[in-house]
C-alpha positions, -999 to 999 in steps of 0.1 A, spaced: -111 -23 -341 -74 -22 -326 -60 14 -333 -26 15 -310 -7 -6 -289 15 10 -264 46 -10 -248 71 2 -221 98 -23 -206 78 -57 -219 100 -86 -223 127 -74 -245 111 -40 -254 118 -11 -243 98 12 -260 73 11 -287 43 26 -299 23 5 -329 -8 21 -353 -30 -3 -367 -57 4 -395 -82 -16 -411 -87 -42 -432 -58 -67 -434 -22 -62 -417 7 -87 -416 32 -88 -390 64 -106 -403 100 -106 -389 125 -137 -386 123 -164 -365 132 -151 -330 127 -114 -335 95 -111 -319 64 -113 -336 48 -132 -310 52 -103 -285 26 -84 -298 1 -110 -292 12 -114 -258 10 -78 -249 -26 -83 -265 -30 -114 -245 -18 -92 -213 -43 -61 -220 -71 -86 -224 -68 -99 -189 -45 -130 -193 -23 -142 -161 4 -119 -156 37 -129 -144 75 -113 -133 90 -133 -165 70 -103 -189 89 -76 -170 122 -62 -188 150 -71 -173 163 -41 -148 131 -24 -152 105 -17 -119 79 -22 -142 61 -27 -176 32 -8 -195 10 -24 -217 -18 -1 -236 -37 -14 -264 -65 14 -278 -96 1 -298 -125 15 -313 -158 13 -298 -194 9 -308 -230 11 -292 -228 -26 -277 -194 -19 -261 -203 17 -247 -236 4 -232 -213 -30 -218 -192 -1 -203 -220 24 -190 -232 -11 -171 -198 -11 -152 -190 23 -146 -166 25 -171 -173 49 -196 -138 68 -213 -137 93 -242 -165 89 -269 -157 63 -290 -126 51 -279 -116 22 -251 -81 24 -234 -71 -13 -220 -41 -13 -198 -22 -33 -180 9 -28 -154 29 -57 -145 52 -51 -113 87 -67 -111 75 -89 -82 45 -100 -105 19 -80 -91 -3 -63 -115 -30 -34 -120 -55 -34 -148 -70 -2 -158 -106 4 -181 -105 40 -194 -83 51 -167 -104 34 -142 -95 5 -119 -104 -29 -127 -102 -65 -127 -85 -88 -150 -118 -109 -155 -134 -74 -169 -102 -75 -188 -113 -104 -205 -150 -100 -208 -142 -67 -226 -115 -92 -247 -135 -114 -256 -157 -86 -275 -133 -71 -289 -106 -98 -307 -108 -131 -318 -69 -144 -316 -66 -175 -336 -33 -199 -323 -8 -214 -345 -15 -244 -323 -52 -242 -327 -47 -272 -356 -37 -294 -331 -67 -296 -304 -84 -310 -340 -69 -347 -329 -85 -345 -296 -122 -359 -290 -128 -335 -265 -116 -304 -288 -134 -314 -318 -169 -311 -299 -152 -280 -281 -146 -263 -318 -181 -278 -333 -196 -261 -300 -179 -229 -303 -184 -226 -343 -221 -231 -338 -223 -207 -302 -235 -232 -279 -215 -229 -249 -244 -217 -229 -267 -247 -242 -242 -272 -230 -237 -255 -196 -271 -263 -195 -272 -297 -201 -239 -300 -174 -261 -285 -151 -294 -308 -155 -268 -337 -160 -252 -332 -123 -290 -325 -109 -296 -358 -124 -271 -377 -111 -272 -358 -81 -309 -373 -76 -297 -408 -87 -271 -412 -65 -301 -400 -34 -318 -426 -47 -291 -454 -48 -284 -444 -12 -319 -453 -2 -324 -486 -19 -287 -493 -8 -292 -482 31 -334 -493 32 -327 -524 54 -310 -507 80 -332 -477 77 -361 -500 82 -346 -515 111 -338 -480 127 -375 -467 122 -390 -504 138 -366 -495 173 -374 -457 172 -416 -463 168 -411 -490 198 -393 -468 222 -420 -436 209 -447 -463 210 -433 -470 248 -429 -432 259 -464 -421 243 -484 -452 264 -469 -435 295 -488 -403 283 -462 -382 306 -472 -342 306 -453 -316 302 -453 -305 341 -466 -337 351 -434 -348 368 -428 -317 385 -467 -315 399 -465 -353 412 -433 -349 430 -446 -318 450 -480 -337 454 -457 -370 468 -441 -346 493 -470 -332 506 -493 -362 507 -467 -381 527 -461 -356 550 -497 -345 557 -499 -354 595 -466 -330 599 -480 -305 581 -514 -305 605 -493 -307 636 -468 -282 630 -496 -254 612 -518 -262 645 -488 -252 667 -472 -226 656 -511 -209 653 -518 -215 692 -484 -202 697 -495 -174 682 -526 -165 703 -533 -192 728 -510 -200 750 -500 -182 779 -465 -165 767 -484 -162 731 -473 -138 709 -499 -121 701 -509 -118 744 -470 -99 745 -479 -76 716 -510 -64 730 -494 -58 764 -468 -40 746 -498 -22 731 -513 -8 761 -480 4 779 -469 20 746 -502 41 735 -506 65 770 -471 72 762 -475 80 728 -496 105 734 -471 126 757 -442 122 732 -453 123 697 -421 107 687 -435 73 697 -459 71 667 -438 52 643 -434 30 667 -468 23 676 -476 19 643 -451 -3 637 -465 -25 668 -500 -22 655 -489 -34 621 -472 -65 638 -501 -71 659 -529 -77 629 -503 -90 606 -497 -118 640 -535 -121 643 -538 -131 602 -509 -156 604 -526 -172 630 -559 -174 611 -537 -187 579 -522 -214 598 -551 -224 621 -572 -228 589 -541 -246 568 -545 -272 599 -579 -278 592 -576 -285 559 -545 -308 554 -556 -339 530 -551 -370 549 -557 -393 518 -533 -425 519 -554 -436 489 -545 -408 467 -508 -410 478 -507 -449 473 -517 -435 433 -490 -407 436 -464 -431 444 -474 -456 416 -476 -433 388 -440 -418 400 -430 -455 404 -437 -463 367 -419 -429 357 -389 -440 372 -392 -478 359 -392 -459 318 -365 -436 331 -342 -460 339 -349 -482 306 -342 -448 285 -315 -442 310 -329 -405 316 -340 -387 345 -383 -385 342 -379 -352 336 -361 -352 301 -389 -383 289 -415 -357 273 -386 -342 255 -377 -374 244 -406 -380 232 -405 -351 207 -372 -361 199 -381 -394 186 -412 -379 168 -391 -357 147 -365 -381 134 -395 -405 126 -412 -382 102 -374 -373 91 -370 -410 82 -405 -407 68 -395 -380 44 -363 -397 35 -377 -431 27 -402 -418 5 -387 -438 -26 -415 -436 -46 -414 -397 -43 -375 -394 -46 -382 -419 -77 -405 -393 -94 -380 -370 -89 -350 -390 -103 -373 -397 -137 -381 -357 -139 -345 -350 -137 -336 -373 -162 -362 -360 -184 -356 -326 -182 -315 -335 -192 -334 -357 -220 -351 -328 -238 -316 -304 -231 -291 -330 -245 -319 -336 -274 -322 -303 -277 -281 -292 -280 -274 -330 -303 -298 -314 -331 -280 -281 -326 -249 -298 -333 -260 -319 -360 -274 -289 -382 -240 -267 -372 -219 -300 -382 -238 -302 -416 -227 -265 -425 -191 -268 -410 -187 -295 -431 -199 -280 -460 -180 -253 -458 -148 -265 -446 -147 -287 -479 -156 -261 -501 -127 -243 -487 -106 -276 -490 -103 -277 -528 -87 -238 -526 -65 -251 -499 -49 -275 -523 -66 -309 -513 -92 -311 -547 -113 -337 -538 -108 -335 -502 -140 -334 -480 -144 -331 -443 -178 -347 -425 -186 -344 -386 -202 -377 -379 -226 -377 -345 -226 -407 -330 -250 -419 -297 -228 -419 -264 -237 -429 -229 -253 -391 -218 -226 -372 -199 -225 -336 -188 -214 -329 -225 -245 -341 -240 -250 -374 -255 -233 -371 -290 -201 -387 -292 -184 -362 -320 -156 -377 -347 -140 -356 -377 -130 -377 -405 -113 -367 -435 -108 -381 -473 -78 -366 -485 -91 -369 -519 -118 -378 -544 -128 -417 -540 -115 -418 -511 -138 -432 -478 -137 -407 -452 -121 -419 -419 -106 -403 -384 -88 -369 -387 -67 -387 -357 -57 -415 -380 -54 -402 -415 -46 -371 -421 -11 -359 -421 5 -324 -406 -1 -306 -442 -36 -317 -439 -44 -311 -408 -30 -277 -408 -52 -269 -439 -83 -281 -427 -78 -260 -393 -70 -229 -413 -105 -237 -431 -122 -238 -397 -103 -207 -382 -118 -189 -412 -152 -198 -412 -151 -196 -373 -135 -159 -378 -169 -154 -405 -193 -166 -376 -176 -143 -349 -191 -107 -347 -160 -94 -327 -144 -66 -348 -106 -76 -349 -94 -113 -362 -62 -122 -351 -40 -150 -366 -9 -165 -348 10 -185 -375 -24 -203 -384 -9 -207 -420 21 -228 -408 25 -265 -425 15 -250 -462 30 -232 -490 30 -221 -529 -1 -220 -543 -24 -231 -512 1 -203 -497 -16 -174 -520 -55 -188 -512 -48 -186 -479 -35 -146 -483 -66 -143 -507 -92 -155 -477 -74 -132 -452 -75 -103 -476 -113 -110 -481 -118 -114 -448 -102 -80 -440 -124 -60 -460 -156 -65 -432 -133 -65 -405 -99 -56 -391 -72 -91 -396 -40 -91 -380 -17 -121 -391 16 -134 -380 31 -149 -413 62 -166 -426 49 -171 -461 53 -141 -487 23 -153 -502 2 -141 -477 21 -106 -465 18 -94 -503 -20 -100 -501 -16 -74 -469 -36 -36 -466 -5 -29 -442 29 -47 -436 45 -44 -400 82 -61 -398 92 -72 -365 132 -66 -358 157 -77 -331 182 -53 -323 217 -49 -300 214 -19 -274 247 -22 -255 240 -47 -232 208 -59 -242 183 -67 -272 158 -46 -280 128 -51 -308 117 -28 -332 87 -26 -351 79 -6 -383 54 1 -411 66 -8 -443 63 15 -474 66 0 -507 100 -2 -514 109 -20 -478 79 -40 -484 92 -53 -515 128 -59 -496 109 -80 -468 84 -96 -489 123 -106 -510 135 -118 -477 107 -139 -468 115 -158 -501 149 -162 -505 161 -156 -468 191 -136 -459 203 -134 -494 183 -108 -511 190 -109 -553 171 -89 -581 151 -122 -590 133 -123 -556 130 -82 -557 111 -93 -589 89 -118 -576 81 -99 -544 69 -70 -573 51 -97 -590 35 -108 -556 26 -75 -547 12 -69 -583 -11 -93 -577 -25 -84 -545 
C-alpha cells in the first residue's frame, strides 16, 4: 500500500508532503491544477524515463519519495537484491538533475531504474485515462485479453519457438534455393581432392625427395671429393695428419722440461685423433656413395609429377598435402550443410513444437475471453448500457509470433442487437464504459496492493457516474484505490478526498494539495457539480451524495 509521497522542486511544486490510507481515495482539483502530477511523481519513483522538463524551474534539482507498505513477497524480492530497509516499510526515490541526469535509490541504497520498475510493477497497478482507447486497436485488444488472463510469458514463448521456426525455414529455403550451385561446387572440389589424393603426396615426402634428388645426382662428386679430402688427411706427403705427428714429437721432450706446455700438447693430441677419425669418416663415406641412376631416374619422375599438380593448383609442392586437408574439410562442411533431409526434420520439429505452444496459449485465451466477456457484460447493464453485451470472438490467423488467434471485440449496444466490431460500432460513451468494465475486473485479477485510476471514468455521467464510484468504493475495501475524478459521483463514494490546487507564489505557480474534512468535502464535492459558482442547492446535493456513500 502507498503511505507517503514526498515532492521537492517537481514541475510546478515546490514542496509537498501527501499521506495516503486505505481503502478508496479521490484526488480532484480543476482542470489544470495538477492532479496528474502525482501520478507522474509515481510514474518517476517507479522507474519511468526521467527528463530536465520534471525539474522546477530555477531549481538544481528535484526529489521524488513515494513510501509503501511491504509484505513477505516484497521483503524476500528485496533480501534477493541486497536491498533490505526498515521492517516493513520500502522507501522509492528518485533524483532528477537539472541537466536530466538522475539517481534512483531502494531503501537508501543505490539502484537502477529497471529495479525501479520491477519493484513497480509489484507494488501499483496505474490505470490510464487513455487506456479506453488501445480497445480499437487489433494489437491492444489481444495485448489486454493477454494481460487480463496473465499470459505474457506464454506468448513470449510462442515468439520464441515462432522465430526458431522460421529461423530453420528460412535454413532450409536457402538450401533448396542455393542446391544447384552447391552441387556444382562439391562435383569441382571432390575432382581436385580426387586429383591430389591419387598423387598420395606425404607429409615430408617432398622435402625427403628433394634431398634424395640432390644427392643422387651428385653421387660421383660426393665420392671424389670424400676420397680427397681423406688422403689429404693421412696420405700424401704434406698430409695433415704426417705435420701433426711431427709437431707431436718436437713438442712432448719439451713438455716435459716446462710443464706449461701441457695444454698444449693436449690440445695437439686432441687434434691428432679427432684428424685420424675424420679421415676414417670420409674414407668410408667414399666407399659407400650410391651410384644408382636407376633410383634417381625414379626420384626425378615422382618430383616431375609433383611439380606437373603444383602448377595445375598453382601451389608450390609443398603446400599440396595441406591442400588436401583443406579440401577435405569443406567437403564434409558441404556434407553437413546439404543434409536436407536432416535440416527438414528439424524445420517439421520446430514447427511442431510452435504448434503445441500457440495451441497451447489459443485455449488459454479462449477460456480467459469467455470469463472477460462474461463479466464485462454483467458489469455493462450497471454502467448504463442494459442489454449491452461484450463477446471476444477467436478467430484462426496465419501463425505469427503472437500465436495464431486473430482476436476481435465486438459489442451490441443493446438487447436484440447483433454484436459487431468495437472499432466500428461503438461510440466514445460506450467505449469509455466498456474500458472502465475491463480496468475493473483487470484491477480484481491483479494481486498488486494499490489500484490507481487516471480519469478512467471520463466520457460518462449521472447515474452510470454513481455505479462507477460504487465499484471503486467496493474495490477499495480489499485493497488500496487511488482515483483522479471529475465526477462528484464518484469522490462522494471516497474513504478520503485529496483536492489538488494551483496557486500564485510571486513569480511563479505553485500546487497544493490537501485532505479534505467534511465540511471542505462538501464545498468541493458542490464545486465539482455546479463549477465556480457554489449555491445552497449544490451544498445540498453534495450532503445528499455524501449521505449516500
Amino acid at each position: 500500500m502507498l503511505l507517503a509521497l514526498r515532492l521537492r522542486d517537481f514541475v510546478i511544486v515546490d514542496t509537498l508532503d501527501v499521506d495516503f490510507g486505505p481503502g478508496f481515495t479521490v484526488l480532484s482539483g480543476e482542470t489544470g491544477a495538477g492532479k496528474s502530477i502525482l501520478l507522474d511523481a509515481l510514474h518517476m519513483a517507479t522507474g519511468a524515463r526521467a527528463d530536465s522538463g520534471f525539474v522546477r524551474e530555477g531549481a538544481a534539482r528535484a526529489d521524488i519519495s513515494a513510501e509503501f507498505r511491504s509484505d513477505p513477497a516484497i521483503d524476500a524480492w528485496l533480501a534477493e537484491r541486497d536491498l533490505t530497509g526498515d521492517p516493513g516499510v520500502v522507501l522509492m526515490r528518485r533524483v532528477i538533475e537539472a541537466d536530466g541526469r538522475s539517481r534512483a535509490l531502494i531503501n537508501g541504497q543505490p539502484a537502477t531504474a529497471t529495479l525501479l520498475r520491477e519493484l513497480g510493477e509489484r507494488l501499483l497497478d496505474i490505470h490510464g485515462q487513455h487506456a479506453a482507447q488501445s480497445l480499437l486497436r487489433a494489437d491492444g485488444q489481444r495485448e489486454l485479453l493477454d494481460a487480463v488472463a496473465g499470459l505474457a510469458g506464454l506468448r513470449g514463448e510462442s515468439a520464441a519457438l515462432y522465430a526458431a521456426w522460421r529461423a530453420s525455414s528460412r535454413a532450409l529455403e536457402d538450401i533448396e534455393r542455393n542446391a544447384r550451385e552447391l552441387l556444382l561446387e562439391r562435383e569441382r572440389l571432390e575432382w581436385q581432392a580426387s586429383e591430389l589424393a591419387q598423387l598420395a603426396l606425404g607429409p615430408d615426402e617432398w622435402a625427403h625427395l628433394d634431398a634424395e634428388q640432390r644427392r643422387l645426382a651428385n653421387a660421383a662428386a660426393l665420392t671424389e671429393g670424400a676420397a680427397g679430402a681423406a688422403q689429404a688427411l693421412r696420405e700424401s706427403d704434406d698430409a695433415l695428419a704426417g705435420r701433426i705427428g711431427t709437431l707431436l714429437q718436437r713438442i712432448r721432450p719439451l713438455a716435459q722440461i716446462d710443464a706449461r706446455l701441457a695444454p698444449a700438447l693436449e690440445l695437439l693430441e686432441s687434434a691428432a685423433i679427432q684428424l685420424d677419425e675424420a679421415a676414417s669418416l670420409l674414407s668410408d663415406y667414399a666407399d659407400r656413395v650410391d651410384l644408382d641412376p636407376q633410383r634417381l631416374h625414379e626420384v626425378e619422375s615422382r618430383i616431375a609429377a609433383i611439380f606437373a599438380v603444383a602448377r595445375k593448383f598453382r601451389l608450390t609442392p609443398d603446400a599440396l598435402a595441406p591442400e588436401l586437408q583443406r579440401l577435405r574439410e569443406r567437403l564434409d562442411q558441404l556434407a553437413a550443410a546439404g543434409d536436407v533431409e536432416a535440416l527438414r526434420s528439424r524445420v517439421t520439429a520446430d514447427q511442431a513444437r510452435y504448434d503445441a505452444c500457440a495451441q497451447r496459449l489459443s485455449a488459454e485465451r479462449r477460456t480467459a475471453a469467455r470469463s472477460l466477456s462474461e463479466g464485462v457484460t454483467a458489469l455493462l447493464g450497471d454502467l448504463g448500457m442494459a442489454g449491452g453485451r461484450l463477446e471476444i470472438a477467436l478467430d484462426a490467423a496465419e501463425p505469427g509470433p503472437n500465436g495464431i488467434d486473430r482476436i476481435e471485440f465486438r459489442v451490441a449496444g443493446h438487447a436484440g442487437a447483433s454484436p459487431r466490431a468495437l472499432s466500428k460500432v461503438a461510440s466514445g460513451g460506450e467505449l469509455s464504459r466498456i474500458g472502465l468494465a475491463i480496468s475493473v475486473l483487470a484491477a480484481q485479477a491483479n494481486p498488486v496492493p494499490t489500484l490507481i485510476f487516471d480519469e478512467a471514468d471520463a466520457g460518462i455521467g449521472g447515474a452510470v457516474a454513481d455505479v462507477v464510484g460504487a465499484l471503486m468504493r467496493r474495490l477499495g475495501e480489499s485493497r488500496q484505490v487511488l482515483c483522479v475524478t471529475h465526477l462528484p459521483q464518484v469522490a462522494a463514494k471516497a474513504h478520503q478526498h485529496l483536492a489538488v490546487s494551483k496557486h500564485r507564489s510571486g513569480d511563479t505557480t505553485v500546487s497544493r494539495i490537501r485532505l479534505l474534512e467534511r465540511s471542505a468535502r462538501v464545498e468541493e464535492i458542490a464545486r465539482m457539480l455546479g463549477g465556480a459558482e457554489i449555491t445552497t442547492t449544490t451544498r445540498k446535493h453534495a450532503r445528499e451524495l455524501l449521505a449516500q456513500a
